[in-house]
VEXMAR-310433 format. One record per residue (C-alpha): residue number from 1; x negated, y, z. Coordinates in steps of 0.2 Angstrom, whole numbers, plus 5000, padded with zeros to 4 digits. Layout:
BEGIN
> i|px|py|pz
> NUM|X|Y|Z
...
//
This chain:
BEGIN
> i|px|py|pz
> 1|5000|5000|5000
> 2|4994|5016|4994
> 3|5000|5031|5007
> 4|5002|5049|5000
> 5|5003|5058|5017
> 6|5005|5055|5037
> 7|5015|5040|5042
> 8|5025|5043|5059
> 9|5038|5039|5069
> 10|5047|5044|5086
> 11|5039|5033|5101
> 12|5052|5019|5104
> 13|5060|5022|5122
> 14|5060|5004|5132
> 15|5072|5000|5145
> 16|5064|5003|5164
> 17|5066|4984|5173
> 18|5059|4972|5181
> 19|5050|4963|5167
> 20|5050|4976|5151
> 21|5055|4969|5135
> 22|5044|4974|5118
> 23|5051|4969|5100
> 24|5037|4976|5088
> 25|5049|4976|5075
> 26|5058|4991|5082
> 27|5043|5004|5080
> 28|5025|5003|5083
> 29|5023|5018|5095
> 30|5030|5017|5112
> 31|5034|5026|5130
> 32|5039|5018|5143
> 33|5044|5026|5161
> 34|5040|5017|5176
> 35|5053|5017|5191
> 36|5046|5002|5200
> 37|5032|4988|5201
> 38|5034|4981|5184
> 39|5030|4969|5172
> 40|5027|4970|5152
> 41|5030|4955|5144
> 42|5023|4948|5130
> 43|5027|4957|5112
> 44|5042|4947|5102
> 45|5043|4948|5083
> 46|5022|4952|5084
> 47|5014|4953|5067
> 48|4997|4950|5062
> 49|4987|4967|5060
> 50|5001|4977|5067
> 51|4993|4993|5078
> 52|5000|5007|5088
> 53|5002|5015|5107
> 54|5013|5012|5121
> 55|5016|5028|5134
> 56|5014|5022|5151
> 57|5023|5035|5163
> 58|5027|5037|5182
> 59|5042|5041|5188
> 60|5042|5057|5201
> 61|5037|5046|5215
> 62|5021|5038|5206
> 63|5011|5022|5214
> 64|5021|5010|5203
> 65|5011|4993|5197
> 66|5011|4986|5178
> 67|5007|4966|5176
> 68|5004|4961|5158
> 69|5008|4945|5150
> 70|4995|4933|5145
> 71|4994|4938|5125
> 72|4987|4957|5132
> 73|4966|4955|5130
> 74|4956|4970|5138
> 75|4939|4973|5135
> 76|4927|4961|5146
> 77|4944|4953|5152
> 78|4947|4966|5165
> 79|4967|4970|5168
> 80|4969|4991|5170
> 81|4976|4999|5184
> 82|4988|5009|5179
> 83|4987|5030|5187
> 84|4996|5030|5201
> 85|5002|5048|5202
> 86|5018|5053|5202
> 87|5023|5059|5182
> 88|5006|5054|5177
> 89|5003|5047|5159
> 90|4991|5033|5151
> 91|4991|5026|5136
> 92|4988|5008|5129
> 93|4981|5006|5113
> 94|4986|4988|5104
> 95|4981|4977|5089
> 96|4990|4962|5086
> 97|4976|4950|5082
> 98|4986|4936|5083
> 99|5005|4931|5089
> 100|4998|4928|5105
> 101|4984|4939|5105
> 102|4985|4957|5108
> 103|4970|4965|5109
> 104|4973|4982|5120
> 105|4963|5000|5124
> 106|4968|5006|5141
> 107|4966|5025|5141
> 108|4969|5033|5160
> 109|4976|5049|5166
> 110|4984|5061|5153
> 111|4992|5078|5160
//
């Protein structure tokens, strides 16, 4: 595919719960806000090559938690921990190497 100019698209907002639900074929960019300890499962509908960023947010009490399922790799196999500040932001960066491979960026602590 040849591509003329900028491809975007509004960051898919994911429903707040327990374990947090990601269906990659309804966007690539994401946000989600955190209003307890939570956990984001594994990607469904995950194609091979497929990029993009998911918005971690706290809520206005902050010091929420975020598990990952098993498919999420971080460099040298370490799990992030997430800012704990109340309303702040970090950003996951992820490549779907495989179905059950998703290779992910941890960026902390945007304003």
């Amino acid at each position: 595919a040849t591509f003329t100019k900028q491809v975007a698209g509004t960051p898919v907002t994911l429903t707040d719960a327990a374990s947090i639900a990601l269906n990659l074929t309804t966007g690539t960019n994401f946000v989600v806000s955190l209003g307890g300890n939570r956990t984001l499962e594994n990607p469904s509908n995950a194609a091979v090559g497929q990029t993009g960023q998911i918005y971690v947010i706290q809520d206005g009490t902050g010091s929420r938690t975020l598990a990952f399922g098993d498919a999420y790799n971080f460099p040298s196999n370490s799990t992030p921990v997430m800012s704990t500040s109340a309303s702040s932001v970090d950003l996951l960066v992820y490549n779907v190497r495989g179905v059950s491979a998703i290779d992910t960026v941890f960026v902390s602590s945007f304003g």
